[in-house]
C-alpha positions as CSV (number, residue, x, y, z in Angstrom):
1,X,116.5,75.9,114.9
2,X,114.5,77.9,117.7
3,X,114.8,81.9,117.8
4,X,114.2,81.6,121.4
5,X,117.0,83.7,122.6
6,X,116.2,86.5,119.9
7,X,114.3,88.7,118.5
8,X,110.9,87.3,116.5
9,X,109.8,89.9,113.6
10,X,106.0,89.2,112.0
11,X,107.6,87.9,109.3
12,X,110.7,87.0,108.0
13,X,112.0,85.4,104.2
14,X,114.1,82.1,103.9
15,X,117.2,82.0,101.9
16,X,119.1,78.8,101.8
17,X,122.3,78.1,100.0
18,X,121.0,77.0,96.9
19,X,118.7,80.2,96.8
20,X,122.3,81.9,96.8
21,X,123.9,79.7,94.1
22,X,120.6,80.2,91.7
23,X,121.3,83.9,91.7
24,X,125.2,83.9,91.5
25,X,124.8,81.5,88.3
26,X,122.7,84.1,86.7
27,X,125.3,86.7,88.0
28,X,127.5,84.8,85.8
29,X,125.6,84.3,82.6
30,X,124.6,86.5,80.0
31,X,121.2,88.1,81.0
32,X,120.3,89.9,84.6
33,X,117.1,91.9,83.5
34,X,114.6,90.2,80.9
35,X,116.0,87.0,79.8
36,X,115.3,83.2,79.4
37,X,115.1,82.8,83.7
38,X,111.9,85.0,83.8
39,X,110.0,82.5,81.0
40,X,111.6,79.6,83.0
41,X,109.9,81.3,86.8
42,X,106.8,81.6,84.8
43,X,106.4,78.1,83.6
44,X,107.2,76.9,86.7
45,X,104.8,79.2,88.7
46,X,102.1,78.6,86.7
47,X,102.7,74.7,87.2
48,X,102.6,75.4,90.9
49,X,99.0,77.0,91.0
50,X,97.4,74.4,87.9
51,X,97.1,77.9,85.8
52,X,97.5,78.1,82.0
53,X,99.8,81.6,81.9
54,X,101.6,83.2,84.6
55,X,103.0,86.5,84.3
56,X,106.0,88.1,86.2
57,X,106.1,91.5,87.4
58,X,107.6,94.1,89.7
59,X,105.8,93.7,92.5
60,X,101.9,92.5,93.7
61,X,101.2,96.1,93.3
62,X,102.4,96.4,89.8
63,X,99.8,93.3,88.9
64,X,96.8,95.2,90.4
65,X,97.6,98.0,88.2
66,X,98.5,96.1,85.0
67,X,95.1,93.8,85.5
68,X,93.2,96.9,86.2
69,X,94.1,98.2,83.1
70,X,94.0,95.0,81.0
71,X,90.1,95.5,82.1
72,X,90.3,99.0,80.7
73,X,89.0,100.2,83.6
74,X,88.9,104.4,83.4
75,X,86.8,107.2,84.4
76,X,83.4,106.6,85.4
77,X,83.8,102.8,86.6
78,X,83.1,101.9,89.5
79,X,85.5,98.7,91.2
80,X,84.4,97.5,94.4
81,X,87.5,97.1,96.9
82,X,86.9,95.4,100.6
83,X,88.3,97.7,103.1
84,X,90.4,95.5,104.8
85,X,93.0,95.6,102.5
86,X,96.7,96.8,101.8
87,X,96.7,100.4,100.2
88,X,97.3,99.0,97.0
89,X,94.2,97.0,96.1
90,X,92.3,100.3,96.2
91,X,95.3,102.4,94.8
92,X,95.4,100.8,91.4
93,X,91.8,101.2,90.4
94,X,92.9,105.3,90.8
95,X,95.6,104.4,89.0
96,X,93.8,103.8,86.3
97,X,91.4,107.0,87.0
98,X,88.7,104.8,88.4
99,X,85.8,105.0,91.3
100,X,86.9,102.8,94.2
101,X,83.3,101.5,96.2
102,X,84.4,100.0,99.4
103,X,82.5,96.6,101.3
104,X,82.7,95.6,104.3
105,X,84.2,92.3,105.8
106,X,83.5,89.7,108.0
107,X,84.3,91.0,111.7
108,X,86.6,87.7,112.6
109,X,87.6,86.5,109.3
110,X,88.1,89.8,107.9
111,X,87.0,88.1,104.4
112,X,84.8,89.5,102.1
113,X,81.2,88.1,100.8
114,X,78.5,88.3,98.7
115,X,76.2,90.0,100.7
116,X,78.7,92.7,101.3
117,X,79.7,93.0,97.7
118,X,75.8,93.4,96.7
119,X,75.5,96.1,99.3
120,X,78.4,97.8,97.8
121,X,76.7,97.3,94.4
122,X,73.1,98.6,95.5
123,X,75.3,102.0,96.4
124,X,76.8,102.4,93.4
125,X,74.0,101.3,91.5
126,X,71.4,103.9,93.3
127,X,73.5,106.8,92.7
128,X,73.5,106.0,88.9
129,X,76.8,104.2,88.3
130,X,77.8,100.8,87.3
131,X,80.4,97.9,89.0
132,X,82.8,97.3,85.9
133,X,85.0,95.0,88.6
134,X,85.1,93.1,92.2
135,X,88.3,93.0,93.4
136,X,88.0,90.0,96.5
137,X,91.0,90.2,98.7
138,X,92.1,86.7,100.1
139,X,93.1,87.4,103.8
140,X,96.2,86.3,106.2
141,X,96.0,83.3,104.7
142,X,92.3,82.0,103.9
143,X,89.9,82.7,101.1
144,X,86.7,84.4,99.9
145,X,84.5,82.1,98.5
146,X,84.9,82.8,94.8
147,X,82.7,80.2,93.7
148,X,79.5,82.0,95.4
149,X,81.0,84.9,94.2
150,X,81.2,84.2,90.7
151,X,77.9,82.5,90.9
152,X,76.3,85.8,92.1
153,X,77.9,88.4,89.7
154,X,78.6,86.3,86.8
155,X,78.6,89.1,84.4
156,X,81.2,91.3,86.4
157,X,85.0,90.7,86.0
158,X,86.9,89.5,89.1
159,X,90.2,90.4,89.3
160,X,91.6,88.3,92.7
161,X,94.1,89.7,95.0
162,X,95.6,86.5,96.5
163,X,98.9,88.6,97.5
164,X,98.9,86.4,100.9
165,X,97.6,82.8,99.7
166,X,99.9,81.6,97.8
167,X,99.7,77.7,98.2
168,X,96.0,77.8,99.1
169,X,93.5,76.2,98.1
170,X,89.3,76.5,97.7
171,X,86.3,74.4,97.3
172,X,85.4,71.2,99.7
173,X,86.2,67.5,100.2
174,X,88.6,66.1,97.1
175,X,87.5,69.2,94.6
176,X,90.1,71.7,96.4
177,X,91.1,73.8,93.7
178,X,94.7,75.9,93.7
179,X,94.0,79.9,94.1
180,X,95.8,81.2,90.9
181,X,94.4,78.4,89.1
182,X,92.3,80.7,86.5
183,X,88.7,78.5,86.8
184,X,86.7,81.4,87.8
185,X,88.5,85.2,87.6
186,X,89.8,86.9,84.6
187,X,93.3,87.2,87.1
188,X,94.6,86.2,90.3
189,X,97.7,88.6,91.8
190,X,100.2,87.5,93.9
191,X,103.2,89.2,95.7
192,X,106.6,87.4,96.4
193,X,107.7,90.3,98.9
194,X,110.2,89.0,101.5
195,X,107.8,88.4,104.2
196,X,104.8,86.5,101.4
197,X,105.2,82.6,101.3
198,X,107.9,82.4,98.6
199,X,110.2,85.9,98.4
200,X,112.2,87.2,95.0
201,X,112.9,90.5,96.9
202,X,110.0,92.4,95.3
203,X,108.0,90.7,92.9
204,X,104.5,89.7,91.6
205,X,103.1,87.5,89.6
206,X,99.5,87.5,87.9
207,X,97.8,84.1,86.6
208,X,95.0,83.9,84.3
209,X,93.2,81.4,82.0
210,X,92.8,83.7,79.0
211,X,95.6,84.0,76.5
212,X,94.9,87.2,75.0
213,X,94.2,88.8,78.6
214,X,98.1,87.5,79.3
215,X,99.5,88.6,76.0
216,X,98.3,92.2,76.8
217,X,99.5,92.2,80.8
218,X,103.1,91.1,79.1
219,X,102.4,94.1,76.6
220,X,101.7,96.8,79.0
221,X,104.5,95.6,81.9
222,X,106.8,96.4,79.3
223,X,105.5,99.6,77.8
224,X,103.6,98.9,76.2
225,X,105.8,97.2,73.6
226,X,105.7,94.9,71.0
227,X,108.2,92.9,69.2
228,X,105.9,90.4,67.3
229,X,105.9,91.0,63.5
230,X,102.1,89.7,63.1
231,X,100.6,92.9,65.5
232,X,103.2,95.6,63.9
233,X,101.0,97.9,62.3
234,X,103.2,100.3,61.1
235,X,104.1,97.6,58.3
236,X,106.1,100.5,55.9
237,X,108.4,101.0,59.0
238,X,108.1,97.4,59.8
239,X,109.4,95.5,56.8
240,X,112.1,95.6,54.6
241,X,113.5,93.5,52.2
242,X,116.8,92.1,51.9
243,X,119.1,92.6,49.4
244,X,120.9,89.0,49.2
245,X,117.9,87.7,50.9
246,X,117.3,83.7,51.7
247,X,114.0,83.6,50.4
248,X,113.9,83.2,46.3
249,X,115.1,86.5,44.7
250,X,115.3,88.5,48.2
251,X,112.4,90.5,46.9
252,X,109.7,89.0,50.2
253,X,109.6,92.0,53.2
254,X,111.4,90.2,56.2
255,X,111.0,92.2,59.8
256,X,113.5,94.7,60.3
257,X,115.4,93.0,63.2
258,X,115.4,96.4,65.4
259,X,111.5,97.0,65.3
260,X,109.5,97.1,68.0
261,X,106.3,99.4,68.3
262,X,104.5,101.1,71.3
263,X,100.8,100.1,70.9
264,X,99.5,101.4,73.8
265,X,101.0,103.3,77.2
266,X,102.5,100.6,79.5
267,X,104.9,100.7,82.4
268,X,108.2,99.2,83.2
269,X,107.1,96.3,85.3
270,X,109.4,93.6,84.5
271,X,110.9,91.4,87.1
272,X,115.0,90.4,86.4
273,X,116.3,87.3,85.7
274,X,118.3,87.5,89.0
275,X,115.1,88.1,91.0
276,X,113.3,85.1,88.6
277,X,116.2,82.8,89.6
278,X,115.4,83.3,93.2
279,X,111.9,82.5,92.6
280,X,112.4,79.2,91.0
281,X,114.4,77.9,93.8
282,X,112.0,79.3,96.2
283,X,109.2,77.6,94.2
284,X,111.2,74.4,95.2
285,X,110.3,74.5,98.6
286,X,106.2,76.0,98.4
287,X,105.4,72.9,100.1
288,X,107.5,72.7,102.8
289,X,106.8,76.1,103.6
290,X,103.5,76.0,103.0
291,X,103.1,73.0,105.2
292,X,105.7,74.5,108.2
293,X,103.4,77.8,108.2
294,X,100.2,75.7,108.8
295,X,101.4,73.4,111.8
296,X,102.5,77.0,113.1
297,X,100.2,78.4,112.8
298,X,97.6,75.4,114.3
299,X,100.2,75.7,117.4
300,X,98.8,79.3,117.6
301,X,95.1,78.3,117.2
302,X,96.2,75.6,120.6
303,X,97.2,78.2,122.8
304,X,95.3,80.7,122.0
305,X,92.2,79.0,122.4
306,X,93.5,78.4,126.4
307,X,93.7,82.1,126.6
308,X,90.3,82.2,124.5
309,X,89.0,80.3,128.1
310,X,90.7,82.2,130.7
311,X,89.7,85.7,129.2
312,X,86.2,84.5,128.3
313,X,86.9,85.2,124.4
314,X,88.4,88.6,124.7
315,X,91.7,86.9,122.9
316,X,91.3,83.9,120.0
317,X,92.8,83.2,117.1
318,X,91.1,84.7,113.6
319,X,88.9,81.9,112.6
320,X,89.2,80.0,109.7
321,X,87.0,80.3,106.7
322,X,84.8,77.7,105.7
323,X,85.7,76.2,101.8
324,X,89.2,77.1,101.8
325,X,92.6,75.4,102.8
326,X,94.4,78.3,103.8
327,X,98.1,78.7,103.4
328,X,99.2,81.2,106.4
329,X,101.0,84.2,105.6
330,X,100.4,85.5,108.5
331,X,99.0,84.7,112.2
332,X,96.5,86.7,113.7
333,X,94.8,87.0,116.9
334,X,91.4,89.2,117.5
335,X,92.0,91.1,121.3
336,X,89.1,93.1,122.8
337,X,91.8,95.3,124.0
338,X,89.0,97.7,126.1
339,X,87.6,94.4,127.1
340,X,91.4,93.8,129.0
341,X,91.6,97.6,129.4
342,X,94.7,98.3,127.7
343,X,95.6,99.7,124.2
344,X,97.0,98.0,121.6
345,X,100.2,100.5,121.5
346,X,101.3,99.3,124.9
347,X,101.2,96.0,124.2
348,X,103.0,96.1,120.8
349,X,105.5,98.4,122.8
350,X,106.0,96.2,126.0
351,X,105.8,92.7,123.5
352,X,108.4,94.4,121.6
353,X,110.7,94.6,124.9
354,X,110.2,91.0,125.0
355,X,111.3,90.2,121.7
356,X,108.4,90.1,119.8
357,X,107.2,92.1,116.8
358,X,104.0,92.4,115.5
359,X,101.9,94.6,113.2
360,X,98.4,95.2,112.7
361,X,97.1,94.4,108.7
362,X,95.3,96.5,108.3
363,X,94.1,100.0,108.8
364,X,90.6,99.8,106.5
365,X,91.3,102.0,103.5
366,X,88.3,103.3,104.0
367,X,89.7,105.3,106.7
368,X,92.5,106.8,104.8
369,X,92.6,110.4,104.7
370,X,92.6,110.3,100.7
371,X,90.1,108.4,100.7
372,X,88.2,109.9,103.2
373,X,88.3,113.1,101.4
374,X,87.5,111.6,97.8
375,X,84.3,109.7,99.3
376,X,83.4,111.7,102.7
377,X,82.7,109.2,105.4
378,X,81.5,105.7,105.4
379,X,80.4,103.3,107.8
380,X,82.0,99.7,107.4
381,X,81.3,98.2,110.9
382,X,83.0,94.5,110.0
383,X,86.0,96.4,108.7
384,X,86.5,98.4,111.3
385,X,85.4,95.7,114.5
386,X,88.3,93.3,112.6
387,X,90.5,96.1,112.5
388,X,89.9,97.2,116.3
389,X,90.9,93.7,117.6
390,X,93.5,92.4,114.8
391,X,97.2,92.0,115.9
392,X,100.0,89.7,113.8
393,X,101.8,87.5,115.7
394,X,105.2,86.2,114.2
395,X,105.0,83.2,111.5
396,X,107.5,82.4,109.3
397,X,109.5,79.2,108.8
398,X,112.2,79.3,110.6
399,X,110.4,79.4,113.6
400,X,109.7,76.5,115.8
401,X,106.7,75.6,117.9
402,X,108.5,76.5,120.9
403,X,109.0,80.1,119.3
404,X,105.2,80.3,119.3
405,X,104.9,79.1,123.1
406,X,107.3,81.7,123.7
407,X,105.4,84.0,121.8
408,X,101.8,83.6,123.4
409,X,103.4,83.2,126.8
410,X,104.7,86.9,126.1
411,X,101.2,87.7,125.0
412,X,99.7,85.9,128.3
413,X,101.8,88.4,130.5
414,X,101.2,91.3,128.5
415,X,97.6,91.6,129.0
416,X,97.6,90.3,132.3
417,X,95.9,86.9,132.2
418,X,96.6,83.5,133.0
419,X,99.6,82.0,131.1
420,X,98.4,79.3,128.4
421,X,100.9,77.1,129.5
422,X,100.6,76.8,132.9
């Protein structure tokens, strides 16, 4: 159904009625935090991405932080971050009392490299420290090209924040390979926030190839905690035997059904069985909506490559990387806004008026005060050229083609130019 007639946000989820039913049957059962739906969202994820383990948590930010510390990142490491990022890709190497090095990014793709990741190395390296992690954010939609990546640093874990690419793919011709898969980093994070591909409200989920890597992200989302007899090392506390026992003369230690035993700090970073339930049905659909965000999207590239003509390139549509099959989270067009001589601010105000919301992703974190005053100033001219020109345009699958007309028309007349329909 067109949103013609209303108000068009960025980004919006989709609930249907069986997303409803999912959550009211596990209303009705027995578990609503940690319970047999969570291991069921897992399985079911990881079949999604081709990946081995798939591990549930609180929120995309909640997987940074657990992978950073399944690295044992700490004081003294250095991560290297690209600047065109949400706050938390940055945040949770502090969390874990690490050095954050930011690179710059490709000025229209807004995508990281190797050549910007090695320049970010050469820094940290020539003031005496050393790169314990790359953390390569997948943008909008599209992908860094982890295969050159890998390929360049093969000694340096990668840790992949694919918060906005679920769905996607990377590599060429018939050897396109799922992001989340686990072929080339130690994880892959994803977030399943409302306005992300698939929503469970909050959410996240991390995917990874290595078993032991998984067994301790499960450990430290949940405390740090385990209830698995063969790791208890307290074994005096651990064992008991039973008086009437099953087991020859009840004599043979059995675990003591209560035990569990904090190995290490962790964090409360489960995701519920209510939120999992969601996610399965949603999970359902990654196709369709997958495959609904990309003709979208494409509509946008359309007209905005007949205002790309009329206003000789000051508006186009964020390019797409080469290598990767994207899977649009969000729409993005690059404005020279001094080129049309008008600010950004007026015309998120007077779109807005129009009924159409949009938001900028993002402001480099590189230019956050914190950050600012942890690392004094540094000069990212990609970062900051993407950032200058980005604006998101609505995308999300309830929207129609004609929403998008509606949409760039609005945009047409807000700067001033010829109207790409005309």
């Amino acid at each position: 159904m067109s949103s013609d007639h209303g108000f068009l946000p960025y980004g919006r989820h989709t609930v249907d009625d069986d997303d409803v039913a999912a959550v009211v049957d596990v209303l009705k059962g027995d578990w609503l935090t940690t319970g047999p739906t969570v291991e069921a969202y897992e399985a079911a994820f990881a079949e999604a991405v081709g990946a081995p383990e798939a591990i549930a948590c609180s929120s995309g930010t909640a997987g940074l932080h657990l992978a950073a510390a399944a690295l044992d990142l700490g004081p003294g490491d250095h991560v290297i971050v690209p600047s065109v990022t949400f706050l938390a890709t940055a945040n949770a190497a502090r969390y874990v009392g690490a050095e954050v090095e930011f690179c710059d990014v490709d000025p229209d793709t807004g995508l990281t490299d190797v050549g910007h990741v090695q320049a970010a190395m050469d820094r940290v390296e020539s003031s005496g420290g050393t790169v314990k992690a790359v953390f390569p954010v997948h943008l909008t939609g599209h992908c860094v090209n982890m295969a050159a990546m890998t390929a360049a640093f093969p000694t340096v874990p990668m840790i992949e924040d694919a918060c906005h690419v679920l769905g996607a793919s990377h590599g060429s011709g018939d050897s396109q390979i799922p992001v989340g898969a686990g072929d080339v980093s130690r994880a892959v994070v994803f977030s399943t926030h409302p306005v992300k591909t698939i929503a469970t409200g909050e959410g996240g989920v991390l995917t990874t190839a290595d078993s032991a890597f998984a067994a301790r992200l499960r450990r430290l989302r949940n405390h740090g905690m385990t209830r698995d007899p063969a790791s208890f090392v307290n074994t005096d506390l651990a064992f008991e035997t039973r008086a009437n026992g099953t087991s020859g003369d009840g004599s043979e230690p059995m675990p003591a059904p209560w035990y569990y035993e904090m190995q290490e700090v962790g964090w409360n970073y489960r995701l519920t069985d209510l939120q999992c339930a969601l996610g399965i049905r949603q999970l359902d659909k990654l196709g369709r909506f997958v495959q609904t965000r990309r003709r979208l999207r494409n509509r946008y590239a359309f007209q905005l490559e007949k205002l790309s003509a009329t206003t000789n390139g000051l508006v186009r549509a964020q390019p797409v990387a080469k290598g990767c099959e994207p899977a649009w989270h969000l729409a993005v067009a690059l404005i020279d806004f001094e080129g049309l001589e008008t600010t950004r601010t007026d015309v998120m105000y007077r779109l807005r008026e129009k009924g159409v919301g949009t938001q900028v992703h993002y402001i480099p974190v590189h230019l956050q005060p914190y950050y600012q005053q942890r690392y004094g100033a540094v000069s990212l001219p990609g970062a900051e050229r993407y950032y200058s020109r980005c604006l998101s345009l609505p995308l999300f699958p309830a929207m129609t083609e004609q929403d998008v007309d509606r949409v760039v028309e609005a945009l047409a007349v807000v700067l001033g130019v010829l109207g790409p329909l005309d």
